[in-house]
C-alpha positions as CSV (number, residue, x, y, z in Angstrom):
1,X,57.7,67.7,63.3
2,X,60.3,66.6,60.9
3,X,59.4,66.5,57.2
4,X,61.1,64.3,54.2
5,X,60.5,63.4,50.3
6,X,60.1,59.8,48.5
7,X,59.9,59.8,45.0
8,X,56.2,59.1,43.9
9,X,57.0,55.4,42.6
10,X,57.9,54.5,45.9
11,X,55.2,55.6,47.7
12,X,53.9,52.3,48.4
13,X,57.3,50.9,49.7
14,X,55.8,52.6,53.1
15,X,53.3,49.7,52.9
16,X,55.9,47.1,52.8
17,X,57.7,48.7,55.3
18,X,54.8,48.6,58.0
19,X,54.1,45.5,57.0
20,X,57.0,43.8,58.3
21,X,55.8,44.9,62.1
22,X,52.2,45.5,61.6
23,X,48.9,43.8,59.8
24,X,48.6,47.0,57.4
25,X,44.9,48.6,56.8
26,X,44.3,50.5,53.4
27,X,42.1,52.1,50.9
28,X,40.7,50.5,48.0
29,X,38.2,50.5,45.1
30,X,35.1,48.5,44.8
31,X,32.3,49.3,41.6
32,X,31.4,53.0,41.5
33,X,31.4,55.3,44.7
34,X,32.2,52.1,46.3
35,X,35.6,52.5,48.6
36,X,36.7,50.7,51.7
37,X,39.5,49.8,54.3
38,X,41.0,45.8,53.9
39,X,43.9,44.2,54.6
40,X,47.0,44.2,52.2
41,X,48.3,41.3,50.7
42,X,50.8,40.6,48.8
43,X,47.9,39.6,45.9
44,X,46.3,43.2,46.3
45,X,49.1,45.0,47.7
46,X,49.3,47.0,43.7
47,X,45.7,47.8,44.4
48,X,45.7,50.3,47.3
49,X,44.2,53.5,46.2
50,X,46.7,57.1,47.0
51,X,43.6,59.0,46.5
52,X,40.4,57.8,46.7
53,X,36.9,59.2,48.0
54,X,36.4,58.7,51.4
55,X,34.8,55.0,52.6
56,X,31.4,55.6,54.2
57,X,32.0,52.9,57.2
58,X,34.5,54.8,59.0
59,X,38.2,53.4,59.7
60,X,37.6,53.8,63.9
61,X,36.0,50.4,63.5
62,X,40.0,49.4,63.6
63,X,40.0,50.4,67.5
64,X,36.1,50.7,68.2
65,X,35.0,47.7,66.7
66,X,31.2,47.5,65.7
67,X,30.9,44.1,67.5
68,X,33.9,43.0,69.7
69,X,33.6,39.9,72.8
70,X,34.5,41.5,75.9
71,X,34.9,38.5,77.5
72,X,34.2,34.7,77.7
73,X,32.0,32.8,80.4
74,X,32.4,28.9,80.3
75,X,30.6,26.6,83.1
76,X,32.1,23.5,84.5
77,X,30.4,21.5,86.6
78,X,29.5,23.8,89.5
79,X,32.4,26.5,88.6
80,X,32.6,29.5,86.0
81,X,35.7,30.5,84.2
82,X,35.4,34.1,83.1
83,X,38.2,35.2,80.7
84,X,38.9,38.4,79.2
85,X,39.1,38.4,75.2
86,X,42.0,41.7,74.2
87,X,43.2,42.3,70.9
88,X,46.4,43.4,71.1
89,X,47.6,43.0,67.2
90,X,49.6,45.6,65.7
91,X,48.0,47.5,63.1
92,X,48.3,50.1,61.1
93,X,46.1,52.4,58.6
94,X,48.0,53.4,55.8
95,X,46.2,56.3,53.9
96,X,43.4,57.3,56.8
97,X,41.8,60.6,56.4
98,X,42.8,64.1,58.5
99,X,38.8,64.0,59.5
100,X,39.3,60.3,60.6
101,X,42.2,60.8,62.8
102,X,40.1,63.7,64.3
103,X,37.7,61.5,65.2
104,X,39.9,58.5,66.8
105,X,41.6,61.8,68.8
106,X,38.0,62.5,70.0
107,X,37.7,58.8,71.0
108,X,40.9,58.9,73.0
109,X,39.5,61.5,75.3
110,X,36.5,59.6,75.7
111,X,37.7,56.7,76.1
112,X,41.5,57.3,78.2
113,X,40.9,60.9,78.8
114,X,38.9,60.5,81.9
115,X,38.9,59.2,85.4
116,X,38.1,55.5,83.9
117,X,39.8,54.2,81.3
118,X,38.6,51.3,78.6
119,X,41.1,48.7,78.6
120,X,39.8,47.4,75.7
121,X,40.0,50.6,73.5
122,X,43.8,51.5,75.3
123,X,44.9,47.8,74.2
124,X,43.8,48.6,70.5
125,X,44.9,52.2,70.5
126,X,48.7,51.7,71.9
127,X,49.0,49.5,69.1
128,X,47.6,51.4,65.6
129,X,50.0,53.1,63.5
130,X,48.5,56.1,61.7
131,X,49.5,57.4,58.1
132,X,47.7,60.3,57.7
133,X,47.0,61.1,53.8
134,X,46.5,64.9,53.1
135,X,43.4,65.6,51.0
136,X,44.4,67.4,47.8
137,X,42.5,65.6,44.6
138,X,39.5,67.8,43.7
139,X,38.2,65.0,41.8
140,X,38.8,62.0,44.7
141,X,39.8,63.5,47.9
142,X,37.1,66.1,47.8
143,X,33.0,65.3,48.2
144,X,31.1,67.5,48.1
145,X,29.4,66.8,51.2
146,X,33.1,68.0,53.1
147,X,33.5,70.9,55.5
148,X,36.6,69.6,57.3
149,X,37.7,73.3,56.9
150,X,34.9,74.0,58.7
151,X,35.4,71.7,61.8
152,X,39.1,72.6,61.2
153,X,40.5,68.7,60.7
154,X,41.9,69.1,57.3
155,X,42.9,69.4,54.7
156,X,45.6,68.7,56.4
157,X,45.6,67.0,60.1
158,X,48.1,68.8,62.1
159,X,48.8,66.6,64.9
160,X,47.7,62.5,66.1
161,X,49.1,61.1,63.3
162,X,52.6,58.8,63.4
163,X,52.7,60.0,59.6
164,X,51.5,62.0,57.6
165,X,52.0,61.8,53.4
166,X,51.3,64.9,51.1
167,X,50.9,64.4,47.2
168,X,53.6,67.3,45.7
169,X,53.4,65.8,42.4
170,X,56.8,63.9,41.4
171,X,56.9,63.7,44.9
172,X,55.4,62.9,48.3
173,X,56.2,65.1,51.5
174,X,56.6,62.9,54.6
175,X,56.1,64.3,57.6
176,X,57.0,62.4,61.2
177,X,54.1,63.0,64.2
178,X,55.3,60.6,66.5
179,X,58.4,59.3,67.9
180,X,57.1,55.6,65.8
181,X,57.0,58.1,62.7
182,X,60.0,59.4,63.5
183,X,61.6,56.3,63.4
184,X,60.4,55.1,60.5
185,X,61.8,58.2,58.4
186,X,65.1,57.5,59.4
187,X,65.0,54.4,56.8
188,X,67.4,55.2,53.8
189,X,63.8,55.4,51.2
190,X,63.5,59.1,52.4
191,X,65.3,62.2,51.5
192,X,65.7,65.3,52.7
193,X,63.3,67.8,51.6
194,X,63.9,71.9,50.7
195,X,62.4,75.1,51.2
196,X,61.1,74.7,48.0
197,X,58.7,71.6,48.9
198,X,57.8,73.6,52.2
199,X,56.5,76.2,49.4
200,X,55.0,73.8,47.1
201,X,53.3,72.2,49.8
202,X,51.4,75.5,51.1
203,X,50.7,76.3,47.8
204,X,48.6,73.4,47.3
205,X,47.3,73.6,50.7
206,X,45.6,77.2,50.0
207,X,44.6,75.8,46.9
208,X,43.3,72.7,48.2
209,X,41.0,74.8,50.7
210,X,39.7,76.3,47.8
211,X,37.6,73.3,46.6
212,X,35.4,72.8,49.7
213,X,31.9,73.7,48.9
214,X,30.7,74.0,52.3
215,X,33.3,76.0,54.2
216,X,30.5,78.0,55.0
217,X,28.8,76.9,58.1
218,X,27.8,78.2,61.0
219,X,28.9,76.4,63.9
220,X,30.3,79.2,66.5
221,X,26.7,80.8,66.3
222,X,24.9,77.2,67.0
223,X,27.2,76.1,69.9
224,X,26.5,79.5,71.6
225,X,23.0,79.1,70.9
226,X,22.9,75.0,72.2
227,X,25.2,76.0,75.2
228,X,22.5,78.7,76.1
229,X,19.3,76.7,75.9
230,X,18.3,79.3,73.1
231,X,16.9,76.9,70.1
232,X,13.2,77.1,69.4
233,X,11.4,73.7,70.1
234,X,9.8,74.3,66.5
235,X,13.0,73.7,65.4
236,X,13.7,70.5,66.9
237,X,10.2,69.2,65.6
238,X,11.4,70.1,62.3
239,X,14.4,68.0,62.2
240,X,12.4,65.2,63.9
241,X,9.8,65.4,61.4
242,X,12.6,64.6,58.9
243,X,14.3,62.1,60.2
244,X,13.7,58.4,59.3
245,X,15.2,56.8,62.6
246,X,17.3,54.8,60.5
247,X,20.6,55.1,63.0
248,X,22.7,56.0,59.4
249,X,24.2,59.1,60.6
250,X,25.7,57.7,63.7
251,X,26.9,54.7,62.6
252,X,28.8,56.0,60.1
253,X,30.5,59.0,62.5
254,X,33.8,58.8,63.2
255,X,33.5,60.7,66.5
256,X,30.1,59.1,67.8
257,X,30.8,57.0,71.0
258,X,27.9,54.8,72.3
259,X,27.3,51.9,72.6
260,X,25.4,48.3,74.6
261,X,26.5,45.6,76.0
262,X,24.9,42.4,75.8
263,X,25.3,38.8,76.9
264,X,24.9,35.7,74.0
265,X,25.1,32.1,74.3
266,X,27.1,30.6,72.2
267,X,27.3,27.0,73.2
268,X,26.9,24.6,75.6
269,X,28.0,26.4,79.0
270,X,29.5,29.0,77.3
271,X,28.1,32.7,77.0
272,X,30.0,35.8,76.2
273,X,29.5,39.4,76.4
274,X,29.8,41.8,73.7
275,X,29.4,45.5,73.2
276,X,28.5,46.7,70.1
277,X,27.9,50.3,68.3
278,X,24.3,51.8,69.6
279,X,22.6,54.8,67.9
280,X,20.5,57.4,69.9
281,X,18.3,57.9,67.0
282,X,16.8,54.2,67.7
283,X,13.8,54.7,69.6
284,X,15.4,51.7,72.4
285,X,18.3,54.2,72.9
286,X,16.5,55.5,75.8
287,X,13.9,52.9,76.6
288,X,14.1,52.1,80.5
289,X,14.0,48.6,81.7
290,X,10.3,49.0,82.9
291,X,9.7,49.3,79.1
292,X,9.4,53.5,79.9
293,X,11.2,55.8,77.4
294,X,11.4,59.1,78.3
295,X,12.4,60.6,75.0
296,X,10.1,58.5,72.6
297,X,9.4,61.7,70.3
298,X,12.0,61.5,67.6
299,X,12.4,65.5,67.8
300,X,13.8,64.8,71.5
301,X,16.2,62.5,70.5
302,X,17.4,64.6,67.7
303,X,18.1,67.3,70.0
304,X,20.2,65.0,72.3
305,X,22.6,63.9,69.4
306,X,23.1,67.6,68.6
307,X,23.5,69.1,71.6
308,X,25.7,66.0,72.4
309,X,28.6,66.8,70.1
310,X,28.3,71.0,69.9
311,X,27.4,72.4,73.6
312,X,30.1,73.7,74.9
313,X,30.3,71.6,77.8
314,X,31.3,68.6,76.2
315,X,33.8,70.6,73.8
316,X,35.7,71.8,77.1
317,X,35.3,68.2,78.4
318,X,36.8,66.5,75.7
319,X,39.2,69.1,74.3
320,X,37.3,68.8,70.5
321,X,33.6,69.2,69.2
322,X,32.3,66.0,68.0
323,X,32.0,66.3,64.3
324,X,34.9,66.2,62.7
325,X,33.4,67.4,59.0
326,X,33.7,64.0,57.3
327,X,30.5,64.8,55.5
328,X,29.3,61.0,56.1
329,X,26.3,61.8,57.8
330,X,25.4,64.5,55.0
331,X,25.7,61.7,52.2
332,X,23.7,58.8,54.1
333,X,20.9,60.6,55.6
334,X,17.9,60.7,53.2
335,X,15.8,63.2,55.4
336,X,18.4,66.1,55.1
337,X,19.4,66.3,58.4
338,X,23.4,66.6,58.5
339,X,25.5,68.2,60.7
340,X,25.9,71.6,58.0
341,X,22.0,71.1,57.5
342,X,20.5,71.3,61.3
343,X,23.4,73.7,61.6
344,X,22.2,76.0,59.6
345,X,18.5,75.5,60.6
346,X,19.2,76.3,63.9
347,X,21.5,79.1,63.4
348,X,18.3,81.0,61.0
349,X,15.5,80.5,63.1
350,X,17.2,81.5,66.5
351,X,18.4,84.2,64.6
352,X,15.2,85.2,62.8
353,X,13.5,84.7,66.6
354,X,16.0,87.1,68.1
355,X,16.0,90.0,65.9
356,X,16.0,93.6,66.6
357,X,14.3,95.7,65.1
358,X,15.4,99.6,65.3
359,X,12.5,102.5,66.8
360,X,12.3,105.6,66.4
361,X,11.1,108.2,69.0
362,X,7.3,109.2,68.5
């Protein structure tokens, strides 16, 4: 990957750059906490936020969108016209997260990585442009509900971006990830960098790893205890008995994947289908057609999600576990049960279950 400088002041030339091929996507600042991804204009074009905390309702929405028509069914007469709706607009998400492009990577092999692929997705995803910003503001960048260094996604995202932008101070570090990055750097607004910024920008990096709070997680002990069918049902009651059922945790996931499809009419002879984001920790995630629901115990749903995105199988099917350590989940849930939470509960009572005591010979 090549790597290049622009001068801090003309950072956000980038964004008029893109703008001339793509409808550009950024981060900016609402009241408080508040953050979120719009549209630039050229009325809030001065707005967009370099470093800002990291927007609750994740950026995938850009190719996953929470509601999005599949197709259109019109009747005429005795006939029906079905037409496909694709949304094929360029785009492109100037500022996204390393933890977000994780988890549109983890969407790709879902989604295009198998035997069937979703036309819909593909249409979206050949067209987003992704400009990675690399988190190194204590005070912005870093909640502390992260533990990207945990999921290893960031700081710094290392690959699936088209760029990738590092704060060095006077200066930002560009770095090229695709052949549509690479092509961008060749514009005359970026220099050549040194050895010296290759320097300054480890530094910071080793630094920035510095100010995650919960680095310290457990997942290589819980994904060999979920691959092995080795956590205590007790445990899995516990996390149920916590959770509300709200759906908060997996709506806001970068990397979660499911979803229903439904048919609406929405006028005279016309209907049309939709898919739209579905959470297993709603009770009609598993509900049968018959009005049956085999995992109607919120404890057995929980376990589902978890074992979902940590047992190994799934890993080696899709190349990447399916938390990227956004820390989302960890902020919205109000029963405590985050990724680094059930994590940890799972990896001290199996633990506590299996120990060993020493003997001695009598």
């Amino acid at each position: 990957m090549r790597a290049k400088v622009i001068d801090r002041a003309e950072v956000l030339k980038i964004v008029d750059l893109l703008r001339k091929d793509y409808e550009v996507l950024a981060p900016f600042c609402g009241r408080g906490r508040d953050t979120f991804f719009d549209i630039v204009t050229d009325e809030n074009r001065d707005q967009i936020q370099i470093h800002v905390p990291n927007p609750y309702y994740p950026p995938k929405r850009f190719v996953l969108p929470h509601i999005e028509r599949l197709l259109k069914i019109e009747q005429h007469d005795h006939t029906l016209r079905v037409e496909p709706t694709y949304d094929e607009e360029p785009r492109a998400i100037f500022g996204i997260r390393s933890c977000d492009v994780a988890g549109i990577y983890h969407l790709d092999r879902f989604y295009l990585g198998g035997k069937f692929r979703d036309i819909y997705y593909e249409k979206r995803r050949k067209n987003l442009f992704l400009v990675n910003m690399v988190c190194t503001d204590p005070e912005l960048d870093i909640d502390e509900e992260c533990f990207c260094v945990c999921a290893d996604t960031g700081p710094a995202a290392r690959d699936h971006f088209d760029l990738q932008l590092m704060d060095l101070g006077a200066e930002f570090m560009v770095v090229a990830g695709s052949a549509r990055g690479e092509a961008l750097l060749a514009h005359p607004l970026f220099k050549n960098g040194t050895a010296e910024h290759l320097e300054k920008r480890r530094r910071i990096l080793e630094e920035a790893r510095g100010h995650f709070k919960k680095a310290n997680s457990w997942f290589a002990a819980t994904i060999r205890y979920m691959t092995q069918d080795r956590i205590l049902e007790k445990t899995w009651e516990e996390v149920g008995h916590r959770c509300l059922e709200c759906g908060g945790c997996t709506y806001v996931c970068p990397a979660c994947t499911c979803f229903s499809v439904t048919d609406r009419q929405v006028g005279p002879g016309e209907i049309e289908r939709i898919r739209l984001w579905d959470s297993c920790a709603l009770g009609g995630f598993t509900r049968m057609a018959g009005g049956f629901n085999p995992r109607r115990a919120v404890h057995d749903r929980r376990n589902r999600r978890f074992f979902r995105k940590l047992a190994h199988y799934f890993i080696q099917r899709e190349l990447s576990m399916a938390c990227v350590g956004c820390g989302r989940c960890v902020a919205v849930c109000h029963g405590d049960v985050g990724m680094p939470s059930v994590v940890e509960m799972i990896r001290r009572a199996t633990a506590a279950n299996e120990k060993h005591e020493p003997v001695t010979n009598a």
